[in-house]
N, C-alpha and C positions, 0 to 999 in steps of 0.2 A: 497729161504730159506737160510739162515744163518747158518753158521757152528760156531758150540759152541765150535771148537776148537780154533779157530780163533776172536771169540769175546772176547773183553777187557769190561767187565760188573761188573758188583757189584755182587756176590756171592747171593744177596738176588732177585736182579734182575732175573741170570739167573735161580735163583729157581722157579719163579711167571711163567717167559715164558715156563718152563718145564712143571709147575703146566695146564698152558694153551692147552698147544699142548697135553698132557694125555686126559683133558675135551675134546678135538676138537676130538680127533683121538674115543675116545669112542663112542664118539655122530655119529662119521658115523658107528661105527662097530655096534648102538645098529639100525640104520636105514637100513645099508646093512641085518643085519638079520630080522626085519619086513619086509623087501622086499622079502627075501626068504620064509618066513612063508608065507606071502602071495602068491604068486608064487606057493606055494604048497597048496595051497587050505586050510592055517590053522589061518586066520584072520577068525574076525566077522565083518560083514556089519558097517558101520560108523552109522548109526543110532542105531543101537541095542549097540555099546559100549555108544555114548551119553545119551543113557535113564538109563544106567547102569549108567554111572557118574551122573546123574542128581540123582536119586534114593538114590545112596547112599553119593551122596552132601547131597541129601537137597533141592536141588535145582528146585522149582515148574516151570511146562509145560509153554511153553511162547505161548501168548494170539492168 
């Protein structure tokens, strides 16, 4: 990893790779905490959220 002390970058530049590493780093804290939800017995089965997404898609039973 790169030290944004030490990089010579364009101001908009290093705004975009900031903007990046916020979306990366969230994306694991939103998975780190489905893992503990889960872990504690506080997920729903994969089939029962898919009928749920399908349901309130729209989306008809596949054949």
């Amino acid at each position: 990893m790169k030290s944004l002390k030490t990089a010579q970058k364009q101001p908009l530049a290093t705004y975009k790779e900031l903007l990046e590493r916020i979306d990366y780093l969230e994306m694991i804290v939103g998975i780190r905490k489905g893992l503990d939800e889960f872990e504690q017995g506080e997920g729903i089965p994969a089939e029962q959220a898919l009928a749920t997404l399908q349901h309130k898609l729209g989306i008809p039973p596949r054949p």
